[in-house]
C-alpha positions in Angstrom: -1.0 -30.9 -79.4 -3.6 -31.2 -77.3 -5.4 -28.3 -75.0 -4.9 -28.6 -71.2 -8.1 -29.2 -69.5 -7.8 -26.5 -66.1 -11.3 -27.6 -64.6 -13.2 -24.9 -66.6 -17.2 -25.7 -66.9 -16.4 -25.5 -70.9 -13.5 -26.1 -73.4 -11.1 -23.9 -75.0 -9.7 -24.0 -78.0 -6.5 -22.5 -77.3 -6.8 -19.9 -80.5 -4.7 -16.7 -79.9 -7.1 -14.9 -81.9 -10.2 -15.5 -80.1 -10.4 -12.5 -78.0 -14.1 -12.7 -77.3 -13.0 -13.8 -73.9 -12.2 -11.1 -71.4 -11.4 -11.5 -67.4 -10.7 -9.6 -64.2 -8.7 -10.6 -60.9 -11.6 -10.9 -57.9 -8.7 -12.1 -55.6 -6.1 -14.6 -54.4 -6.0 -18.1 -53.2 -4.6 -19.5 -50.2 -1.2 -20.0 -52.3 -0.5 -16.4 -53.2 -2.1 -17.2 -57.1 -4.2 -14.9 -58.7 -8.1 -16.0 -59.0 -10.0 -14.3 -62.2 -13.6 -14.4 -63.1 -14.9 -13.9 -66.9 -15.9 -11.0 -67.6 -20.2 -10.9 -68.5 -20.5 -10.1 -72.5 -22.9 -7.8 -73.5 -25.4 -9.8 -76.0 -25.3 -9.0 -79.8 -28.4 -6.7 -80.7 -29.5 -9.3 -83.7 -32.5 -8.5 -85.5 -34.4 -11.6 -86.6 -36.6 -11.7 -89.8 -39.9 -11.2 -89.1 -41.6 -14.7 -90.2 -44.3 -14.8 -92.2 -47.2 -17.5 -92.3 -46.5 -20.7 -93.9 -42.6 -21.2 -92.9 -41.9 -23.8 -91.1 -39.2 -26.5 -90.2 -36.3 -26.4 -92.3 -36.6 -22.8 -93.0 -33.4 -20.7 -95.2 -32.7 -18.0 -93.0 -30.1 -16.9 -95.7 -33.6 -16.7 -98.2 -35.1 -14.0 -98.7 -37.7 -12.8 -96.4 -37.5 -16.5 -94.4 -37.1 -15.9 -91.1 -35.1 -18.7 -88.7 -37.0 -21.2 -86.7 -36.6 -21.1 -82.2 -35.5 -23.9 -81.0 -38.3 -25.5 -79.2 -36.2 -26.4 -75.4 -35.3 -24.7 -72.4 -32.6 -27.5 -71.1 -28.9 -26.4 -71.8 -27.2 -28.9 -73.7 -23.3 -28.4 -73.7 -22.8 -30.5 -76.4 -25.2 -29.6 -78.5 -27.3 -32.7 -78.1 -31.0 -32.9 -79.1 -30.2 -29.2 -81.4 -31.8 -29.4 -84.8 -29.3 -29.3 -87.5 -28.6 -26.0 -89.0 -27.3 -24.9 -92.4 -24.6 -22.9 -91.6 -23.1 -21.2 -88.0 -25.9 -19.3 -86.4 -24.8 -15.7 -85.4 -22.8 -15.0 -82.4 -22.2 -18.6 -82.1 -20.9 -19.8 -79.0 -19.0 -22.7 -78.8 -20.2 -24.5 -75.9 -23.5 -24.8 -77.2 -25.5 -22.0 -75.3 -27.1 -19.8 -77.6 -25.6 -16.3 -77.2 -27.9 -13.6 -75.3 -29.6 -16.6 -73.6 -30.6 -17.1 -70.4 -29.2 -20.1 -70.2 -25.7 -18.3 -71.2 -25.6 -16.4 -67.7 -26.3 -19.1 -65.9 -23.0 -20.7 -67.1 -21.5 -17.2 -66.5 -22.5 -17.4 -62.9 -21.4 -20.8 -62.5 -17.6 -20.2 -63.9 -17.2 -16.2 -61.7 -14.9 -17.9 -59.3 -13.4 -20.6 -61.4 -9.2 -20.3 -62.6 -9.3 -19.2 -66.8 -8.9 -21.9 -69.0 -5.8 -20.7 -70.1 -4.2 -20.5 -66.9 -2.2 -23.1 -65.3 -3.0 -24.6 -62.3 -2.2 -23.1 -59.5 1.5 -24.5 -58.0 2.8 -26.1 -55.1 4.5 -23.9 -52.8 7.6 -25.4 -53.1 7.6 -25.3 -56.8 6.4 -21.9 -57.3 9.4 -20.7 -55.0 11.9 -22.8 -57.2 10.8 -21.5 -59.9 10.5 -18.0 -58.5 14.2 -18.0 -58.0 14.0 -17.9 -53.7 15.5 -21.2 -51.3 13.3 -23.7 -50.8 12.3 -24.2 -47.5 10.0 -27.1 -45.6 7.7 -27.5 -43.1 9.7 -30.0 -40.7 12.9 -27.4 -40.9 11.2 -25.0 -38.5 10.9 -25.7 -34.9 7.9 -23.9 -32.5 8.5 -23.1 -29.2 6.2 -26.4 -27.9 8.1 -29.0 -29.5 10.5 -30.0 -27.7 14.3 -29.3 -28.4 17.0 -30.6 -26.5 19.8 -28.4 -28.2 17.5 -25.4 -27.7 16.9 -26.5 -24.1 21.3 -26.9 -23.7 21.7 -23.8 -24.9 19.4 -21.8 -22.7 21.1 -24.1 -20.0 24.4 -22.9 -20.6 23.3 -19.4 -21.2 21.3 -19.1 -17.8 24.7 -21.0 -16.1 27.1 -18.2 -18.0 24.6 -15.2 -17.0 24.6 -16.9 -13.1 28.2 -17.6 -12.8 29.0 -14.0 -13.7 26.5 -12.4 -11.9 28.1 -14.7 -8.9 31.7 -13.2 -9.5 30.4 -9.8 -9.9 28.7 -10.1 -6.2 31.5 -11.2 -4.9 33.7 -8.9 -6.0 31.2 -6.0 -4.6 31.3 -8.2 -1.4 34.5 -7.9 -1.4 35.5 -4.0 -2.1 32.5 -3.5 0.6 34.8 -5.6 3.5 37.6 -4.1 2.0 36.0 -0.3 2.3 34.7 -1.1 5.9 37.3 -3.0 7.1 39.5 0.8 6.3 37.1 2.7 7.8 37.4 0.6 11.4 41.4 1.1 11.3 40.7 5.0 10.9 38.2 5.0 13.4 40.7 3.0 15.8 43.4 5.1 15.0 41.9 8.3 15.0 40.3 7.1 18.5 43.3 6.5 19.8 45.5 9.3 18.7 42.3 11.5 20.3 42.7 9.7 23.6 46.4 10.0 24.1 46.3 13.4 22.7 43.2 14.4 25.2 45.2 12.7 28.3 48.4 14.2 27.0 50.2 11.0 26.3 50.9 11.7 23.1 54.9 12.4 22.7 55.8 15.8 21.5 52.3 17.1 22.7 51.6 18.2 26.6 47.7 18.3 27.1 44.8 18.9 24.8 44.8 22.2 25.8 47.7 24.0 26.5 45.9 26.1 29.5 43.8 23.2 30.6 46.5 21.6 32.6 47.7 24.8 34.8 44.0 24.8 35.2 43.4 22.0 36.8 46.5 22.1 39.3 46.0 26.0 40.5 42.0 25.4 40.4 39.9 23.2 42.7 40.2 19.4 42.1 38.4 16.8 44.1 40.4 14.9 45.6 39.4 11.3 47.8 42.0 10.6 50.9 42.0 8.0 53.2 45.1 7.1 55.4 46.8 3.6 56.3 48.8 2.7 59.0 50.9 -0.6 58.9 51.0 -1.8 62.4 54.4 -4.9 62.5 53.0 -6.9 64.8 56.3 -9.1 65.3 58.8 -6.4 64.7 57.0 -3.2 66.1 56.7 0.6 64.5 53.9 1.5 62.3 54.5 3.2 58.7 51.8 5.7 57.2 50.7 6.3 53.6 47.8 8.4 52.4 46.1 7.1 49.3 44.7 9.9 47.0 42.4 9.2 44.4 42.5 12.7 42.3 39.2 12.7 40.2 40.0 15.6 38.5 42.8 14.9 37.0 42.4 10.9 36.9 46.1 10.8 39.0 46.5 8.2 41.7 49.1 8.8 44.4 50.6 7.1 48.1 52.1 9.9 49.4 54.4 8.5 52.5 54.4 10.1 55.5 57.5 10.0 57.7 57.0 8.9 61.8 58.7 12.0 61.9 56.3 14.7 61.0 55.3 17.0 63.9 51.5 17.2 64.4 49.5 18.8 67.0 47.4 17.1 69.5 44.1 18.1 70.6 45.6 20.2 73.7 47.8 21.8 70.8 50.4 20.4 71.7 53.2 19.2 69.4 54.0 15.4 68.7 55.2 13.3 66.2 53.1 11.1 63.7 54.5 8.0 65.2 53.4 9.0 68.4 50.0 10.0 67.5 49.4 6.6 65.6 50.2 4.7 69.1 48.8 7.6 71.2 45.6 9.3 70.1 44.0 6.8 68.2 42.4 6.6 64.1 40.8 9.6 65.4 42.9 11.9 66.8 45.8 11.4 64.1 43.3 11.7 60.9 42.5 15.4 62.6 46.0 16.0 63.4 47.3 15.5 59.7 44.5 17.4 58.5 45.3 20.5 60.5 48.8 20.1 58.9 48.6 19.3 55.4 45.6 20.8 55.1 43.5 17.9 53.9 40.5 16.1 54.4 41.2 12.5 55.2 37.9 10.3 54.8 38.8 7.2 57.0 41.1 5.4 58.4 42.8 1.8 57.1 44.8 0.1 59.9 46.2 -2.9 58.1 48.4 -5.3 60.3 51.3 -7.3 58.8 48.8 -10.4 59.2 46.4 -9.0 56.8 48.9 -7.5 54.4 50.1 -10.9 54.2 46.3 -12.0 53.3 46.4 -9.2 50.7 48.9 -10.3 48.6 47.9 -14.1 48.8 44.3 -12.9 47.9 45.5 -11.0 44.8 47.5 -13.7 43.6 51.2 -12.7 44.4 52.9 -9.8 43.4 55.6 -8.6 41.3 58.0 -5.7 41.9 61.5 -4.3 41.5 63.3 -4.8 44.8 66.0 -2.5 46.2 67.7 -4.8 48.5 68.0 -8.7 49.8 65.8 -9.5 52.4 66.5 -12.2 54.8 64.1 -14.4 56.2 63.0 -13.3 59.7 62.2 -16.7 60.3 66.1 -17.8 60.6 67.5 -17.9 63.6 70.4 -15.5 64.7 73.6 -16.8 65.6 73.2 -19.6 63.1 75.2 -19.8 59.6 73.7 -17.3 56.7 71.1 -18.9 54.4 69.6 -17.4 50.9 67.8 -14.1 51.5 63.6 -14.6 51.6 63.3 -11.3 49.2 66.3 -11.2 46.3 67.6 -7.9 44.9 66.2 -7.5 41.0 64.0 -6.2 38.4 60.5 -7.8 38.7 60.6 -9.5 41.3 57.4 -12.1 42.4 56.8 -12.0 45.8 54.1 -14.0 48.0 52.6 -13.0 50.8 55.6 -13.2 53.9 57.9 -12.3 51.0 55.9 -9.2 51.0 55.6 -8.6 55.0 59.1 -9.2 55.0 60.0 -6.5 51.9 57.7 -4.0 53.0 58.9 -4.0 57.2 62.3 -4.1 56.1 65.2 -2.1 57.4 68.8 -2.7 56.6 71.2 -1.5 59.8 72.4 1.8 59.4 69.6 2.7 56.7 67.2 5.7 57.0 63.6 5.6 58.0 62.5 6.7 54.4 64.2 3.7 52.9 62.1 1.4 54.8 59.0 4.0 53.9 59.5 3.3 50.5 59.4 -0.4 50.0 56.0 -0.1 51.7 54.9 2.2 49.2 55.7 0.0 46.7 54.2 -2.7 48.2 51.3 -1.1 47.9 51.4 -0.2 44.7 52.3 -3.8 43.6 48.7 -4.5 45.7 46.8 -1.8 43.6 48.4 -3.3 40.3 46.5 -6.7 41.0 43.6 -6.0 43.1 40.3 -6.1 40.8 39.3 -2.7 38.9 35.6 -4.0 39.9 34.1 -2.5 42.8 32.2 -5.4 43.8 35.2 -7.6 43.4 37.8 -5.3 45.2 34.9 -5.6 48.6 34.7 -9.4 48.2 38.5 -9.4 48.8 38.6 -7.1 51.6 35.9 -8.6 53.4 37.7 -12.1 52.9 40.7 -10.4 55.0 37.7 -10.6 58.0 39.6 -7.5 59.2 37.7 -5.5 62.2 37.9 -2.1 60.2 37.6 1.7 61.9 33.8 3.3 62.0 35.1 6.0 59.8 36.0 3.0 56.8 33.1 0.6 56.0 33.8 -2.6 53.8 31.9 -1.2 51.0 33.7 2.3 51.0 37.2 0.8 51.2 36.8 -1.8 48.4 35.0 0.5 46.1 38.1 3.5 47.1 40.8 0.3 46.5 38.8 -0.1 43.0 39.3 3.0 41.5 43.1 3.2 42.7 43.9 -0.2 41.0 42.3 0.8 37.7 44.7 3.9 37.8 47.3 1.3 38.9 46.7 -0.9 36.0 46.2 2.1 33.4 50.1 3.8 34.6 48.0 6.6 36.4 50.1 6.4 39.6 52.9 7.2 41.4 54.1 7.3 44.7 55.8 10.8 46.6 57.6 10.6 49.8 56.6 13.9 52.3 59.8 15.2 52.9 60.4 16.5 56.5 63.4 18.5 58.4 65.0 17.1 60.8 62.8 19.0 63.9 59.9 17.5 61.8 58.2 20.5 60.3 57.5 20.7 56.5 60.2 22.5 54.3 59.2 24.9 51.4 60.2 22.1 48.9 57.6 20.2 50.7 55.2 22.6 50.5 55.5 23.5 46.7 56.0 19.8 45.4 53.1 17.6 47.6 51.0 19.5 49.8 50.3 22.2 47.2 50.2 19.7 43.7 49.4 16.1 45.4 46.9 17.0 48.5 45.3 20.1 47.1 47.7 23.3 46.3 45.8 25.2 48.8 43.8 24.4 52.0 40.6 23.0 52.1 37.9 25.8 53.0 36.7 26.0 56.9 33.7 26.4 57.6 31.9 29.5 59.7 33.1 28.1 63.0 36.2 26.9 61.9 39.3 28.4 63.8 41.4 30.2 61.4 44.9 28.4 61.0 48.3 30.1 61.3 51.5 28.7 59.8 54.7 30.0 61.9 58.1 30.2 60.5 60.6 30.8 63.1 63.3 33.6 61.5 63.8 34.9 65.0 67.2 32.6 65.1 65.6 31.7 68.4 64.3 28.3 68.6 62.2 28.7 71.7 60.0 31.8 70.1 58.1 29.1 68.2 56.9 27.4 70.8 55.7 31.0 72.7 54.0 31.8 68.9 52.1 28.5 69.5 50.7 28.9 72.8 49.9 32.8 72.1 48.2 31.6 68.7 45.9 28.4 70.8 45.1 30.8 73.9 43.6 33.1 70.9 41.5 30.6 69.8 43.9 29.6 66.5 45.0 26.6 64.7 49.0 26.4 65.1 50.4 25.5 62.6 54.4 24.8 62.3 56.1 26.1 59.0 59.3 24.9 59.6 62.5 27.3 60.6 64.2 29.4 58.1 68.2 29.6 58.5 69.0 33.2 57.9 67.6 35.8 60.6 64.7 38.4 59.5 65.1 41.6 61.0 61.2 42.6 60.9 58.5 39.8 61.3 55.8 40.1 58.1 52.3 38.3 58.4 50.5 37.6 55.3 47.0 36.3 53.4 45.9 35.0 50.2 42.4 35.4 50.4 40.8 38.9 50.4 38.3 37.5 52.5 41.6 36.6 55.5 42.4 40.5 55.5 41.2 40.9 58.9 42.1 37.4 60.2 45.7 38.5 59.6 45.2 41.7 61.3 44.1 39.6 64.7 46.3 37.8 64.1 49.1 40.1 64.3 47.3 41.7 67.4 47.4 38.2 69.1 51.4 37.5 68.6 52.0 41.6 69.7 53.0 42.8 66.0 52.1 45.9 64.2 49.4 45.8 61.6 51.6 47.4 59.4 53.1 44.2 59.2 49.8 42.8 57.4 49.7 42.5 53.4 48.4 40.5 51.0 50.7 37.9 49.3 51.5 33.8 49.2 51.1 31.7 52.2 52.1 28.0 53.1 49.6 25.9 51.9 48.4 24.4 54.6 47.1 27.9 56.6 45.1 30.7 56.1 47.2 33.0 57.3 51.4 32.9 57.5 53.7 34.2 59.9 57.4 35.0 59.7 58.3 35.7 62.8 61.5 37.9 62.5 63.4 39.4 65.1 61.4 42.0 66.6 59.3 39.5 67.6 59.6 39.0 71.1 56.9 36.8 72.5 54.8 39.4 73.8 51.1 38.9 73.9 
């Protein structure tokens, strides 16, 4: 068998037992294999015979005392080529033809440091060497780098980015979703809680009077502002006049027409005593607004004087009306004598009436009915008015300037519609009601009267006078003598006094009593008892009408003196 030939500079000859060849591992090639160099041989120490003269070529160096000839060439000859012959293997031969200890020996040394052994294989394939190594084979083209192209790597990154948006979609939506959810629950709690605090603050609420339980007795026994103007309905075809007062309570955010009966006895500037139907025909805006002050003890801002002409604008203006009527009007247009047709105004719930139906409902009297019946549909005439008359102050003086009405001084345009405005938004919100001023029959104001709409709708006590103001005097006749009052009255206005009449109590009082509220009216109700000729022990401190300063009950030892 021949040796392998592995690229070494010289041959070998494959004998195990040639050992004279040593190497060392200087490093590894780019395939992972091992890379030896031969390791440099010391030279043998050889002594040569020491020649002597006369030897020459072809000298024994195995006779005695010959010594061996030196080669005569520098050039290395790997073969051997151009070498004398020799008689026998020199010493130390080597068997590429360098002559050991040479020179020419390390040079061949130096050229063969980084060359493979000559026993060694040479070197394998990477694929080989890993077959043979026992791991997978693997290739260059079976891996991919991220530049080349991939269109299955590209798909999957596609469908990864489309799974990763898609829920990232579902999850914002379903955030998006709990947050209307969450605000959506906190608006109802807010509206709810809102509302409950509203009706609970204006009392509304059932099962619960006012917000606080004090609050309320507060605001009717303690001073309220209160806004009052009066109207007077003048039927132009039909004659008589009807009288409301329209009170605007901004304390307590209560609306009111309180009706006033012809029948109320006032006093007249000369102090003496008329009737409210009289004074509307007789004194004048003027007089009358100062007349019903001194008795109810108001303050009456102006005066509305609204003719059946203009009510019947009113209604038109505001776009009709609805109501519950009480009776069946007929049409005042109809003829007498001829046969009965349909009523104008038919009795029922919610009734729409248009302006004449109105005039017609609101002047109507049935024969044999009472004054206060007729008082009454006028109130809620009125109050059908406030129901659709514009909340908006601007609005509500548009309308009453399109009436064109020639108003009184005391009532500009601009006053009355912003006054109207506020009463139609307590219309509109069920903040108002409408009270009838009951009367006796001689016209003076009963207790019930007293307690239930002078004292809780105008004020529950008198409005304060000023420095100058005379000092008003409520009489109450227990004398069982009618004609006393009237000599109490002209005592009181010779003195300088308001007179005002308290009505006449049924059952006789022995001893006549005068008393005052105020600790400031002390001595006004002494004077006062000096001026009608009573005692001052008569004089003390407790409730008077609410309408005066200071009460009188006259009782029977009253006599009329001075």
């Amino acid at each position: 068998m021949n040796d392998r030939y592995d690229g070494y500079s010289g041959s070998y000859s494959g004998d195990a037992s040639n050992t004279s060849d040593q190497y060392e591992l200087v490093g590894y090639d780019e395939y992972g294999q091992p890379v030896y160099r031969q390791v440099p041989q010391q030279p043998a120490q050889y002594e040569y015979p020491q020649a002597t003269q006369g030897q020459g070529y072809g000298y024994d160096p195995y006779a005695t005392g010959q010594q061996p000839p030196v080669p005569s060439y520098d050039t290395y000859d790997p073969y051997g080529a151009g070498a004398p012959a020799q008689q026998g293997p020199p010493p130390s031969y080597d068997p590429y033809g360098a002559v050991a200890g040479t020179g020419q020996q390390q040079r061949v040394e130096e050229q063969t440091a980084t060359a493979h052994i000559p026993a060694q294989a040479a070197p394998r394939t990477e694929p080989a060497a890993r077959e043979r190594d026992g791991a997978p084979e693997y290739r260059t083209e079976q891996f991919s780098f991220v530049e080349e192209p991939d269109e299955n790597s590209e798909d999957v990154i596609d469908w990864l980015k489309f799974t990763e948006s898609r829920t990232e979609r579902r999850e914002e939506a379903r955030r998006r979703g709990r947050s209307r959810v969450v605000a959506l629950v906190i608006v109802l709690v807010l509206c709810v809680t809102g509302g409950v605090g509203y009706l609970w603050y204006a009392g509304k609420l059932p099962g619960f009077g006012s917000a606080d339980p004090g609050k309320g007795a507060a605001d009717t026994a303690g001073p309220q502002n209160r806004d009052v103007i009066v109207v007077h309905l003048h039927n132009t075809k039909g004659g008589g006049t009807s009288t409301a007062l329209l009170v605007n309570n901004t304390t307590t955010k209560q609306g009111t027409t309180v009706l006033l009966p012809n029948s109320l006895a006032l006093t007249d500037d000369e102090g003496s005593t008329t009737t409210l139907g009289k004074s509307v025909g007789g004194d004048g805006s003027s007089g009358t607004r100062d007349a019903i002050d001194t008795v109810l003890g108001t303050d009456v801002e102006g005066t509305w004087r609204l003719d059946t002409p203009y009510l019947n604008n009113l209604v038109e203006l505001v776009g009709n009306i609805d109501i519950d009527t009480n009776a069946d009007v007929p049409d005042p247009a109809a003829k007498s004598g001829k046969k009965a047709t349909s009523p104008l105004v038919k009795k029922g719930k919610q009734q729409t009436l248009s302006g004449p139906m109105a005039v017609a409902y609101a002047t109507y009297r049935a024969p044999g009915e009472s004054e206060t019946a007729q008082l009454m549909r006028f109130g809620q005439v009125m109050q059908g008015v406030l129901r659709k008359l514009s909340s908006d102050p601007h609005a509500a003086t548009v309308t009453v300037q399109s009436l064109a009405q020639i108003l009184d001084p005391s009532l500009g345009e601009k006053d009355l519609g912003a006054f109207l405005a506020k009463l139609a938004d307590r219309a509109k919100g069920g903040d108002y009601k409408t009270a009838l001023l009951p009367v006796q029959q001689d016209g003076t104001l009963s207790e019930q009267a007293t307690d239930s709409v002078v004292k809780d709708v105008l004020g529950g006590t008198v409005k304060n006078p000023g420095k100058d103001a005379s000092v008003r005097v409520g009489i109450k006749n227990a004398t069982g003598v009618k004609a006393r009052t009237e000599k109490a009255r002209v005592s009181l206005v010779n003195g300088g006094y308001t007179f005002v009449d308290a009505g006449t109590r049924t059952a006789a009082q022995p001893a006549s009593q005068v008393t005052y509220q105020d600790a400031d009216r002390k001595q006004d109700a002494v004077e006062v008892a000096k001026t009608l000729g009573l005692p001052t022990s008569a004089v003390r401190k407790g409730k008077t009408v609410a309408n005066a300063d200071v009460s009188v009950v006259l009782g029977q030892n009253y006599t009329g003196g001075q």
